[in-house]
PDB file of N, CA, C and O in Angstrom:
ATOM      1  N   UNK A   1      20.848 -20.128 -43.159  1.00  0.00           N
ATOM      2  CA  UNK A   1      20.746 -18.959 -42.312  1.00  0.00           C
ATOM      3  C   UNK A   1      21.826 -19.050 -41.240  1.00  0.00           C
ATOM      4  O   UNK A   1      21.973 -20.063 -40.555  1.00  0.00           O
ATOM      5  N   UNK A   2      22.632 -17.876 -41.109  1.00  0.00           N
ATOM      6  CA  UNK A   2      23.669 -18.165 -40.313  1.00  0.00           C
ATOM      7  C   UNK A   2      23.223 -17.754 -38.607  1.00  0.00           C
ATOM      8  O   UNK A   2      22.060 -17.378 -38.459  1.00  0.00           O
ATOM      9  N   UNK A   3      23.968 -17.811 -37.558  1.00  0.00           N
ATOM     10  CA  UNK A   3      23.399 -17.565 -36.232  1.00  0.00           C
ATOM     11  C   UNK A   3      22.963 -16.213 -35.676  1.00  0.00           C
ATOM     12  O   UNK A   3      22.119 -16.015 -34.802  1.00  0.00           O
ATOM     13  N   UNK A   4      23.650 -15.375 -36.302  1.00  0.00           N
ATOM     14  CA  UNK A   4      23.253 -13.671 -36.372  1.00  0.00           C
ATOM     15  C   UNK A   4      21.967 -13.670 -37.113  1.00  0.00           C
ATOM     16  O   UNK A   4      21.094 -13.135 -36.429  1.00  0.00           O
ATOM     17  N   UNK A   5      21.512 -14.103 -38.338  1.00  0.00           N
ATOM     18  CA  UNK A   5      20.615 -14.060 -38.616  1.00  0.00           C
ATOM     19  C   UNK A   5      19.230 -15.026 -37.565  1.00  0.00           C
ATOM     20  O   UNK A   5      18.135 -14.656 -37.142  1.00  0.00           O
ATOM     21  N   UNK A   6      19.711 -15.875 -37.503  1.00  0.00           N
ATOM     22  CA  UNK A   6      18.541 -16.465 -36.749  1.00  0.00           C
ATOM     23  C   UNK A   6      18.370 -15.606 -35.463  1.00  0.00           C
ATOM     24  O   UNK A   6      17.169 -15.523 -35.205  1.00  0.00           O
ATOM     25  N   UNK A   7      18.986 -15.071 -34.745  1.00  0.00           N
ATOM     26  CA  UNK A   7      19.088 -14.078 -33.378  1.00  0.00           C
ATOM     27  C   UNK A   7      18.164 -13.140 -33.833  1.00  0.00           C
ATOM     28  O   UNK A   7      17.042 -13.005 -33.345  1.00  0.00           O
ATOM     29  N   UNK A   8      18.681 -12.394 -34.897  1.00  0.00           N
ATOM     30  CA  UNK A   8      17.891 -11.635 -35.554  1.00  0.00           C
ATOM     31  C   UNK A   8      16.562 -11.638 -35.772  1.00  0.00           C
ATOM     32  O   UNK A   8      15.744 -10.725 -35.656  1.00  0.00           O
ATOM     33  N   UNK A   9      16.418 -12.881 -36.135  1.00  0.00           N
ATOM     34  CA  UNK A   9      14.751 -13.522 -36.747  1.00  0.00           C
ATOM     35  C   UNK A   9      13.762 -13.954 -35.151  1.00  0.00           C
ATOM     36  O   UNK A   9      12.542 -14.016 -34.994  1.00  0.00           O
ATOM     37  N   UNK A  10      14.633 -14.136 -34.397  1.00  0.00           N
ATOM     38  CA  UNK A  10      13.992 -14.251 -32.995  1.00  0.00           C
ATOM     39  C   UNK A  10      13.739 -13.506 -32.230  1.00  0.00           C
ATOM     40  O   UNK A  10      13.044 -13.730 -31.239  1.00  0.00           O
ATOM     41  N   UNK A  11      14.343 -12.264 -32.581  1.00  0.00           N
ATOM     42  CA  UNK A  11      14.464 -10.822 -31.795  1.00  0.00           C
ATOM     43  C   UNK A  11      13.042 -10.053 -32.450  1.00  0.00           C
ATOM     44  O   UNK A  11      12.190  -9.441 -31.806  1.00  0.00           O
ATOM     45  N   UNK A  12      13.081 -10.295 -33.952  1.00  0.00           N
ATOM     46  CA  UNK A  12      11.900  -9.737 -34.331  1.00  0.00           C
ATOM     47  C   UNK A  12      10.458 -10.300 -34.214  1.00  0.00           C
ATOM     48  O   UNK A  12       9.384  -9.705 -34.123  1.00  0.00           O
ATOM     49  N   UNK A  13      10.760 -11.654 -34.244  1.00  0.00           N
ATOM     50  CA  UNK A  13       9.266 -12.892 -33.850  1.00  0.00           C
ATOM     51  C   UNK A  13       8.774 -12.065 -32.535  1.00  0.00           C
ATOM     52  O   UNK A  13       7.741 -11.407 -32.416  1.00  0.00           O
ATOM     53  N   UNK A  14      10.425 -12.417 -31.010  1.00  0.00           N
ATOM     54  CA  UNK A  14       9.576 -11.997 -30.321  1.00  0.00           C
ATOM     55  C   UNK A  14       9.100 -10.774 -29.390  1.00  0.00           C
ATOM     56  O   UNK A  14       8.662 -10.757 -28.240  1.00  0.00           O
ATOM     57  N   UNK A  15       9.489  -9.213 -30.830  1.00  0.00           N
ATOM     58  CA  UNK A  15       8.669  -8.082 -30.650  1.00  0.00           C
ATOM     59  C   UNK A  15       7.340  -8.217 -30.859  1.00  0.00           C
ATOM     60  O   UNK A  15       6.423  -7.946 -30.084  1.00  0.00           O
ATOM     61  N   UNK A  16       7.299  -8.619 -31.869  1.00  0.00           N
ATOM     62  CA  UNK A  16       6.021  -9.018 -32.567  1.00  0.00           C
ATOM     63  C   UNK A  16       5.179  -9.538 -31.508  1.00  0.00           C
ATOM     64  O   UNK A  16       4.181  -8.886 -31.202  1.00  0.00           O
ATOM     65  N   UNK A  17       5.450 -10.661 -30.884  1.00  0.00           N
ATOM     66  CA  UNK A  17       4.265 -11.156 -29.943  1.00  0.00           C
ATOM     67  C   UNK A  17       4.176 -10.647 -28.760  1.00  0.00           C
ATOM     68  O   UNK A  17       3.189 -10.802 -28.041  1.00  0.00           O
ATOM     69  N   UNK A  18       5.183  -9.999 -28.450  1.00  0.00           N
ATOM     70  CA  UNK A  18       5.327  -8.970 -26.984  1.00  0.00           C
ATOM     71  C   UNK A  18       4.039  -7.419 -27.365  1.00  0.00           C
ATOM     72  O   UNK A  18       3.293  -6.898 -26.536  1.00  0.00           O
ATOM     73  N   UNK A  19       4.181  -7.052 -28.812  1.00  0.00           N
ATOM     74  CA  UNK A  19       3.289  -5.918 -29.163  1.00  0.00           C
ATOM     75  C   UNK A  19       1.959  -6.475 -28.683  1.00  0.00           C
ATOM     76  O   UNK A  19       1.337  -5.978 -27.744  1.00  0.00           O
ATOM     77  N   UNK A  20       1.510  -7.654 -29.456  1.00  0.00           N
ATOM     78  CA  UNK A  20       0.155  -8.425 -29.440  1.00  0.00           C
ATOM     79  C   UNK A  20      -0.140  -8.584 -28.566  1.00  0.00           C
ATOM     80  O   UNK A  20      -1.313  -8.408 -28.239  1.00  0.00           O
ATOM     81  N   UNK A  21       0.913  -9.057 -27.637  1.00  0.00           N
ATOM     82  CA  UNK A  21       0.381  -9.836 -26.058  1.00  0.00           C
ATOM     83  C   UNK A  21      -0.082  -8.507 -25.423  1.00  0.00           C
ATOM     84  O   UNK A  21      -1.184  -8.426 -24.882  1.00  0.00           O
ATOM     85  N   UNK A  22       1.064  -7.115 -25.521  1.00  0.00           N
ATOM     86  CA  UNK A  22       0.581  -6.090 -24.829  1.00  0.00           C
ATOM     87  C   UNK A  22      -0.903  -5.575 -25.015  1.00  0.00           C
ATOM     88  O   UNK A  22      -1.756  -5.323 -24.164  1.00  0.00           O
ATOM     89  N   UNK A  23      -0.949  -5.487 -26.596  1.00  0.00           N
ATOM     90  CA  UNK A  23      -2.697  -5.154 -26.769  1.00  0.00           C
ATOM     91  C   UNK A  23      -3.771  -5.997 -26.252  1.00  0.00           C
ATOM     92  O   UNK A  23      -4.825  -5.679 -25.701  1.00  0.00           O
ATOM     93  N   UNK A  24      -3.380  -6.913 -26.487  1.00  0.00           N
ATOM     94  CA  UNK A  24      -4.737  -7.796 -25.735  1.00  0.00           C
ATOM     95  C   UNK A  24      -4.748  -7.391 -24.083  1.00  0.00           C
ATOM     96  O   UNK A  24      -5.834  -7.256 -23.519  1.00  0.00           O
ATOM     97  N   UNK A  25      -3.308  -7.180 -23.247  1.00  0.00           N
ATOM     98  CA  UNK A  25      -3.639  -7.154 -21.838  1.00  0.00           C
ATOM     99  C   UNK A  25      -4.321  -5.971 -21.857  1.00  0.00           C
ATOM    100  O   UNK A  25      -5.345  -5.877 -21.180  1.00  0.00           O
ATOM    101  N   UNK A  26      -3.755  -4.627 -22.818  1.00  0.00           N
ATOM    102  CA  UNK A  26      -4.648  -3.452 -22.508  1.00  0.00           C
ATOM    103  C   UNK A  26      -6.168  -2.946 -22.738  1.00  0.00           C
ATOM    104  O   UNK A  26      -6.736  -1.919 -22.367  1.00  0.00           O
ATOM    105  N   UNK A  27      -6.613  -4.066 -23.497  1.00  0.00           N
ATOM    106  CA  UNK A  27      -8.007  -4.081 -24.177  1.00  0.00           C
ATOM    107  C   UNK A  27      -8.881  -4.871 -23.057  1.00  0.00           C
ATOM    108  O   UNK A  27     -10.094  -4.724 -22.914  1.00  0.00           O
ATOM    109  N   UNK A  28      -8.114  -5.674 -22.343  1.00  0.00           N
ATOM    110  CA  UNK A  28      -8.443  -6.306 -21.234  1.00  0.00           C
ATOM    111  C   UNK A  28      -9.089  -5.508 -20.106  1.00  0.00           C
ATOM    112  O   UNK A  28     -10.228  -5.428 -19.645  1.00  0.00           O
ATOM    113  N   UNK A  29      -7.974  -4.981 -19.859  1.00  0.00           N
ATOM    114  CA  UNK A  29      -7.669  -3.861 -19.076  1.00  0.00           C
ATOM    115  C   UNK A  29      -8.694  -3.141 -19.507  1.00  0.00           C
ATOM    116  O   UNK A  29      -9.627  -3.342 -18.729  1.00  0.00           O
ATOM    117  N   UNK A  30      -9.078  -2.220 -20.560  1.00  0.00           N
ATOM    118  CA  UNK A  30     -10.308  -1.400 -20.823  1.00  0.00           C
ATOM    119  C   UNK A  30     -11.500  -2.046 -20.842  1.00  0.00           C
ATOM    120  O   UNK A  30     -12.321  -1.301 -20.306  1.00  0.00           O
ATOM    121  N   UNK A  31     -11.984  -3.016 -21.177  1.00  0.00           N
ATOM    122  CA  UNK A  31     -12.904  -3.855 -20.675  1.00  0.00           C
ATOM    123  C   UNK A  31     -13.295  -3.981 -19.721  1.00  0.00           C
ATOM    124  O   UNK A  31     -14.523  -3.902 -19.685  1.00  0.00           O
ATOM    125  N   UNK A  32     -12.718  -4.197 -18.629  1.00  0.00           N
ATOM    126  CA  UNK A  32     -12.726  -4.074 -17.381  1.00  0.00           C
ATOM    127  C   UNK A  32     -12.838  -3.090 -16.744  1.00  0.00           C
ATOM    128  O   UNK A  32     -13.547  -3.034 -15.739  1.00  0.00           O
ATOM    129  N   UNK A  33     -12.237  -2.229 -17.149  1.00  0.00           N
ATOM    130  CA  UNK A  33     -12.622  -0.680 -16.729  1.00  0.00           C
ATOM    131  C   UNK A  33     -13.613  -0.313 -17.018  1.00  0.00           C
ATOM    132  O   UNK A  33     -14.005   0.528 -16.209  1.00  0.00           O
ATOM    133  N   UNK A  34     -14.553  -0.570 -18.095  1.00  0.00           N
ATOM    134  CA  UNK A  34     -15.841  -0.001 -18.874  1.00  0.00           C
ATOM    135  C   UNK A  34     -17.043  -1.114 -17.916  1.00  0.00           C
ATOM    136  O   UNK A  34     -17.919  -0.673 -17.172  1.00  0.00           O
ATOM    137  N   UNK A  35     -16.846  -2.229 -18.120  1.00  0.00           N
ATOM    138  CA  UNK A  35     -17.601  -3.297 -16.998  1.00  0.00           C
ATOM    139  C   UNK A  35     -17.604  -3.001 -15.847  1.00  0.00           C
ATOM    140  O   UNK A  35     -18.674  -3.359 -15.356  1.00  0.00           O
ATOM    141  N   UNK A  36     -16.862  -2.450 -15.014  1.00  0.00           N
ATOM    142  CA  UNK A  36     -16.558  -2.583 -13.608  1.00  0.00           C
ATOM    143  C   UNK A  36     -17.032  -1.410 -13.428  1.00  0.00           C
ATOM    144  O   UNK A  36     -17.143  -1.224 -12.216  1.00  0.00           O
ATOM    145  N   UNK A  37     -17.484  -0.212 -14.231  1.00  0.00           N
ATOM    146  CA  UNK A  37     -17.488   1.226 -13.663  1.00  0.00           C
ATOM    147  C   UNK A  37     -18.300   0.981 -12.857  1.00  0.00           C
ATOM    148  O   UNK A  37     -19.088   0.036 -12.863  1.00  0.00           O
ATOM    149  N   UNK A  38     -18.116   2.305 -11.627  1.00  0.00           N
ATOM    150  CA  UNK A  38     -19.695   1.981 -10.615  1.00  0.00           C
ATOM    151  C   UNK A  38     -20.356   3.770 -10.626  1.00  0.00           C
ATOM    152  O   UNK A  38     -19.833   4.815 -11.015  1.00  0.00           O
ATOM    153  N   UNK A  39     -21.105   3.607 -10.283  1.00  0.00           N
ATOM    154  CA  UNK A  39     -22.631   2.531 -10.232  1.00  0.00           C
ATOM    155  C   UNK A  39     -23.063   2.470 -11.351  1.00  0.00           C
ATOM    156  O   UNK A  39     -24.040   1.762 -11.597  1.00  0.00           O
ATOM    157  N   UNK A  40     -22.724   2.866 -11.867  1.00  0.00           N
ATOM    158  CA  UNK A  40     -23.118   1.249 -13.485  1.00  0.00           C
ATOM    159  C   UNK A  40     -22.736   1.049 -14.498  1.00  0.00           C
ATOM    160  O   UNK A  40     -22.738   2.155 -15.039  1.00  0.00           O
ATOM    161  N   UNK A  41     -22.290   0.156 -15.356  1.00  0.00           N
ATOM    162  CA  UNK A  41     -21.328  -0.016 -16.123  1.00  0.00           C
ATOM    163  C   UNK A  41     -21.407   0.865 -17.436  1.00  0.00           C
ATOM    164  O   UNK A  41     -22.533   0.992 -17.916  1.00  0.00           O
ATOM    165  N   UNK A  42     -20.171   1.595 -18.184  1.00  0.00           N
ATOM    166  CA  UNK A  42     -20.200   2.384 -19.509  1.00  0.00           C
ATOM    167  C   UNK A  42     -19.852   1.696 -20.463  1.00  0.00           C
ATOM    168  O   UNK A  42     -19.101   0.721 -20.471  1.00  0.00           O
ATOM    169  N   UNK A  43     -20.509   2.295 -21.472  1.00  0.00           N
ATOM    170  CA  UNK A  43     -20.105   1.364 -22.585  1.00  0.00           C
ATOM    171  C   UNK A  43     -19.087   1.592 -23.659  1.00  0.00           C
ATOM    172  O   UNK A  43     -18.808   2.691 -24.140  1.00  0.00           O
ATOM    173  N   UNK A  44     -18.533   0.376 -24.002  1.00  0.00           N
ATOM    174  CA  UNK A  44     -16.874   0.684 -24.482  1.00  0.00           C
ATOM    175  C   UNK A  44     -17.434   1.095 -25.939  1.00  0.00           C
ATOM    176  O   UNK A  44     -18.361   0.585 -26.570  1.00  0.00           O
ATOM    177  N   UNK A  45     -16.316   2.525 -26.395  1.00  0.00           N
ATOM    178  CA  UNK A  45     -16.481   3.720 -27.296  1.00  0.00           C
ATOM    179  C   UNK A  45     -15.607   2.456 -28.020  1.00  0.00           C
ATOM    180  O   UNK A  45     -14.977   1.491 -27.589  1.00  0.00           O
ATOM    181  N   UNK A  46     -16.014   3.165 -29.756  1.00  0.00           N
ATOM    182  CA  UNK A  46     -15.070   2.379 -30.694  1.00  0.00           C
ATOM    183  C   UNK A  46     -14.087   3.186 -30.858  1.00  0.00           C
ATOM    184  O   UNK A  46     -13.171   2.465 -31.253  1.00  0.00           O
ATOM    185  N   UNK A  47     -13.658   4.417 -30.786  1.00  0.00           N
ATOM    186  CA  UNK A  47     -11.832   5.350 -30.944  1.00  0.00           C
ATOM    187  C   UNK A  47     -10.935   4.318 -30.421  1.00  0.00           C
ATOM    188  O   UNK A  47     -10.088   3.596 -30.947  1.00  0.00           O
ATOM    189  N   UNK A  48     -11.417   4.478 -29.105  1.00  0.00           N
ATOM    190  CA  UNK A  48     -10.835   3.862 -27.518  1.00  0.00           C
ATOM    191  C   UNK A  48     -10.118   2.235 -28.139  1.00  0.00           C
ATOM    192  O   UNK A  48      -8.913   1.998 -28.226  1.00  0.00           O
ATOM    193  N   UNK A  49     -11.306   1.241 -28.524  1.00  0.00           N
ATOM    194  CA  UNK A  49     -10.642  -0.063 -28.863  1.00  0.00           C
ATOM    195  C   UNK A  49     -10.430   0.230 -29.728  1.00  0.00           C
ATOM    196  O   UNK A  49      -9.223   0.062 -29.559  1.00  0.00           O
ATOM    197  N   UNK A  50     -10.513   0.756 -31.171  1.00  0.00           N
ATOM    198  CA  UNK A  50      -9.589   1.068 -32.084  1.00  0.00           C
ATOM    199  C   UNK A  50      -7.791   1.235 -31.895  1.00  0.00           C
ATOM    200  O   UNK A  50      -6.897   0.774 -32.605  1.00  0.00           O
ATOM    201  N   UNK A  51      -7.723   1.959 -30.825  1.00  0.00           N
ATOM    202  CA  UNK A  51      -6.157   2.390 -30.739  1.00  0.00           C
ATOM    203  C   UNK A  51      -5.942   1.648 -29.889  1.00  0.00           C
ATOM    204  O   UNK A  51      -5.157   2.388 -29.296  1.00  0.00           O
ATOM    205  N   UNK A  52      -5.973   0.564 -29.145  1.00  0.00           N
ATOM    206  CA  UNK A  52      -5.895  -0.305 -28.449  1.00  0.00           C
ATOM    207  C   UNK A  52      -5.455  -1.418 -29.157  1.00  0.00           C
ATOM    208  O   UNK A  52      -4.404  -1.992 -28.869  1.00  0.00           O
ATOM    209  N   UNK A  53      -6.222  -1.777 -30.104  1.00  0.00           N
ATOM    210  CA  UNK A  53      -6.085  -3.111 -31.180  1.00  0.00           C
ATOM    211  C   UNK A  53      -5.242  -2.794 -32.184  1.00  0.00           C
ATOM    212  O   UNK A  53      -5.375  -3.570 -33.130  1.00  0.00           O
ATOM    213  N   UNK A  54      -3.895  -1.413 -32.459  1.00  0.00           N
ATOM    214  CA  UNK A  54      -3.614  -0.884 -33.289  1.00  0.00           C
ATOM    215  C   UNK A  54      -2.250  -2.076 -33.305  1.00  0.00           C
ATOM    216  O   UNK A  54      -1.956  -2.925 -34.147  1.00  0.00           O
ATOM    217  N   UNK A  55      -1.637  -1.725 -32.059  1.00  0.00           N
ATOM    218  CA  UNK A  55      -0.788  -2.583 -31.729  1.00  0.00           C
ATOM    219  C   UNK A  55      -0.243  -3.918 -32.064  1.00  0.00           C
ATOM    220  O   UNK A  55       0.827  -4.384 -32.457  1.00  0.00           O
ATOM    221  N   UNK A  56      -1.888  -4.506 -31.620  1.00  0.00           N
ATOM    222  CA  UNK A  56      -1.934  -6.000 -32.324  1.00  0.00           C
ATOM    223  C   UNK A  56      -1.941  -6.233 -33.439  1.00  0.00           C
ATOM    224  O   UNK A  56      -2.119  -7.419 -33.719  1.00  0.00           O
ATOM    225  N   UNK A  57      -1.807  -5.511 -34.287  1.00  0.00           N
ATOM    226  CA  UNK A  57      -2.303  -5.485 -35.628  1.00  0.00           C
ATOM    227  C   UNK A  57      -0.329  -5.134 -36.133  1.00  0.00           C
ATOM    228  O   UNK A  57       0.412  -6.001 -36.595  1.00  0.00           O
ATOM    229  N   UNK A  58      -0.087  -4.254 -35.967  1.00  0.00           N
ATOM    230  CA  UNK A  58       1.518  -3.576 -36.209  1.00  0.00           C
ATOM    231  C   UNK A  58       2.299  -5.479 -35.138  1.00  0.00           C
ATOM    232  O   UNK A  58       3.476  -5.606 -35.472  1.00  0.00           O
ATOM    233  N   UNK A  59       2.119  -5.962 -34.729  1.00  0.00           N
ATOM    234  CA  UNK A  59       2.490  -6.984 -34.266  1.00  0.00           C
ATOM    235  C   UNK A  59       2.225  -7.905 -35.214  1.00  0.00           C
ATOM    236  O   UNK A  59       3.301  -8.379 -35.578  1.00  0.00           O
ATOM    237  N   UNK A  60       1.102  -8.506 -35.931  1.00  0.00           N
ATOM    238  CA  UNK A  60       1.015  -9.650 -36.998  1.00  0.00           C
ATOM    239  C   UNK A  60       1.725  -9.369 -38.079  1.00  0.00           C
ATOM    240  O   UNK A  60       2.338 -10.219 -38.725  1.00  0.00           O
ATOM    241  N   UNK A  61       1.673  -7.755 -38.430  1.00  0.00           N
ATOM    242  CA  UNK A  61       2.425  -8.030 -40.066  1.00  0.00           C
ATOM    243  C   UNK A  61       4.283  -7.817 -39.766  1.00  0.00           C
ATOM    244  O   UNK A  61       5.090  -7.967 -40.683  1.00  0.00           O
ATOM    245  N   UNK A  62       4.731  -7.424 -38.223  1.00  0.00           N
ATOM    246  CA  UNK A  62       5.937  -7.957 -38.199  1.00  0.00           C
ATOM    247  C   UNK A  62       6.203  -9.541 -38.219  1.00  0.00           C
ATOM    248  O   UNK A  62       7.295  -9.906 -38.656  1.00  0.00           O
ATOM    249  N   UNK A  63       5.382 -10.408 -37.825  1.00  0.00           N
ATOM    250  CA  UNK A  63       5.342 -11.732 -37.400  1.00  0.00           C
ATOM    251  C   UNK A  63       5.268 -11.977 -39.264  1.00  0.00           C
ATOM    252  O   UNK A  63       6.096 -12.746 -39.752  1.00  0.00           O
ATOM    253  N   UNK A  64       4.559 -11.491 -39.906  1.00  0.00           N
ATOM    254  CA  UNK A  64       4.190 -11.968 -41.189  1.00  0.00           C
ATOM    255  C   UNK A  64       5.943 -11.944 -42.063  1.00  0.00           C
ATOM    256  O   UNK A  64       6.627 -12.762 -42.677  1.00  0.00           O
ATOM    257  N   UNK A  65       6.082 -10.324 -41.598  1.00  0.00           N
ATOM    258  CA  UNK A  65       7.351 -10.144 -42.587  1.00  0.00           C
ATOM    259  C   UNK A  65       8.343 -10.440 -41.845  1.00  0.00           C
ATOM    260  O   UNK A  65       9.395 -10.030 -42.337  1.00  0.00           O
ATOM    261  N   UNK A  66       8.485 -11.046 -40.743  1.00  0.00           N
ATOM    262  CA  UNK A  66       9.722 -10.907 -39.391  1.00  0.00           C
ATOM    263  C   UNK A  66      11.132 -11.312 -40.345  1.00  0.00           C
ATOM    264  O   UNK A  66      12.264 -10.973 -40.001  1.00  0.00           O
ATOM    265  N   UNK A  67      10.750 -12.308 -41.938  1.00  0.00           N
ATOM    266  CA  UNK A  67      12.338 -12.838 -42.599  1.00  0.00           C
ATOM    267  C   UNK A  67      12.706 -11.154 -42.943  1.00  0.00           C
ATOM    268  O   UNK A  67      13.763 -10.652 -42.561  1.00  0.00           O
ATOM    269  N   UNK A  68      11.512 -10.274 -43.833  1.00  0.00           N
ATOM    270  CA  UNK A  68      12.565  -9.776 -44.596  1.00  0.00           C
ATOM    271  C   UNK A  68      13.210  -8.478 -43.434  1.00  0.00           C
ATOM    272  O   UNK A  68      14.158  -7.712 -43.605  1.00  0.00           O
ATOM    273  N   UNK A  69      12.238  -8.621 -42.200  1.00  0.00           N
ATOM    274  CA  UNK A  69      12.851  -7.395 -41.005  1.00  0.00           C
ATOM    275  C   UNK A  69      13.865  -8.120 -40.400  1.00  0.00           C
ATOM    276  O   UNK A  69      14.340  -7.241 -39.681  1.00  0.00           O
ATOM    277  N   UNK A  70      14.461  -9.016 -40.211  1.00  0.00           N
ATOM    278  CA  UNK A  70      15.219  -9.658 -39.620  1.00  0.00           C
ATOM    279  C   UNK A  70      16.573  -9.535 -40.270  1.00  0.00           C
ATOM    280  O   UNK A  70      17.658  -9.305 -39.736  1.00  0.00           O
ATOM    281  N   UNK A  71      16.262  -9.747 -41.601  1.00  0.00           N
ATOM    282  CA  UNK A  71      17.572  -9.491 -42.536  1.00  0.00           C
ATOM    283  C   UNK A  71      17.847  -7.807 -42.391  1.00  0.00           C
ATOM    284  O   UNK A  71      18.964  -7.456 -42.009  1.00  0.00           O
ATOM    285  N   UNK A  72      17.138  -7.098 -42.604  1.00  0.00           N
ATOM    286  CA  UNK A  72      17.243  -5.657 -42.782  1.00  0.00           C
ATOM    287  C   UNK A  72      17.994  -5.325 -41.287  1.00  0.00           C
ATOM    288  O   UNK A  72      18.938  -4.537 -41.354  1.00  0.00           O
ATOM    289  N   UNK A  73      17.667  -5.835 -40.026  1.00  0.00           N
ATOM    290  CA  UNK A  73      17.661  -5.219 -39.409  1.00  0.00           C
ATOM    291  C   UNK A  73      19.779  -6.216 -39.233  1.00  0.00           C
ATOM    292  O   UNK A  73      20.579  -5.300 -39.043  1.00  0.00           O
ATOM    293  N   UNK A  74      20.154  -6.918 -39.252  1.00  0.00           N
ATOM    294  CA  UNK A  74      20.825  -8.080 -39.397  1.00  0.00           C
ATOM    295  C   UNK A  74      22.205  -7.356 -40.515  1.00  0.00           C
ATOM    296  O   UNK A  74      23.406  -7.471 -40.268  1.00  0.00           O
ATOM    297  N   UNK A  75      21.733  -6.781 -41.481  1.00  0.00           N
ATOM    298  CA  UNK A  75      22.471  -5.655 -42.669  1.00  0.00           C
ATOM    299  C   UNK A  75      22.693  -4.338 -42.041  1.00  0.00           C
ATOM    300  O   UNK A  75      23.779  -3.767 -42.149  1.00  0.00           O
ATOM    301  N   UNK A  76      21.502  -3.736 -41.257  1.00  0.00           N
ATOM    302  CA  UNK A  76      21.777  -2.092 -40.240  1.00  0.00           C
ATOM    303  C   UNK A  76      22.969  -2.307 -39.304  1.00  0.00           C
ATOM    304  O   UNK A  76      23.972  -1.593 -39.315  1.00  0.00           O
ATOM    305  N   UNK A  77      22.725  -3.600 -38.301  1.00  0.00           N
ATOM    306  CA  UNK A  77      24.282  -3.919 -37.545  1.00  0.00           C
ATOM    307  C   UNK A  77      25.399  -4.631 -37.931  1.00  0.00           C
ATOM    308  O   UNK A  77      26.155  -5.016 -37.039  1.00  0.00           O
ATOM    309  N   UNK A  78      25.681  -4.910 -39.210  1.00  0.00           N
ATOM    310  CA  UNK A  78      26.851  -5.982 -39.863  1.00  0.00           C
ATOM    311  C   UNK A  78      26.572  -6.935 -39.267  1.00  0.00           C
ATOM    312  O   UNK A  78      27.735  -7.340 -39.269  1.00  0.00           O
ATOM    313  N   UNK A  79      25.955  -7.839 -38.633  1.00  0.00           N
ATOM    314  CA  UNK A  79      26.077  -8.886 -38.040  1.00  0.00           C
ATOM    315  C   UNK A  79      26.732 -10.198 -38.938  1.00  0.00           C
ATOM    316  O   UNK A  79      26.887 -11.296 -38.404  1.00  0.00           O
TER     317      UNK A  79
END
């Protein structure tokens, strides 16, 4: 693997965990919002964490395929 490619392969690893990391802070984040309501707490809807956890999910199968997106993306700029 030459050094464009590995740049490549690191650029896509770390979208991938930047997506994931974001969903978990925002599911966090809604959690907390649903716990904390006042005066008394609501309970978290499944739509809501559905599209929340969508993220994390579009984050593992880049992490899964990150070789063959890395190359593709590595062939789009001549690198």
């Amino acid at each position: 693997m030459e050094a464009n490619e590995h740049g490549a392969l690191t650029l896509v690893r770390m979208v991938g965990v930047i997506l994931m990391i974001a969903s978990v802070l925002e599911f966090g984040l809604y959690w907390a919002e649903c716990s904390l309501h006042k005066p008394e707490p609501v309970h978290m809807e499944a739509v809501p964490v559905i599209l929340r956890c969508l993220p994390a999910l579009l984050g593992a199968v880049i992490l899964v395929k990150s070789r063959a997106i890395a190359e593709w993306v590595a062939d789009k700029l001549d690198l």
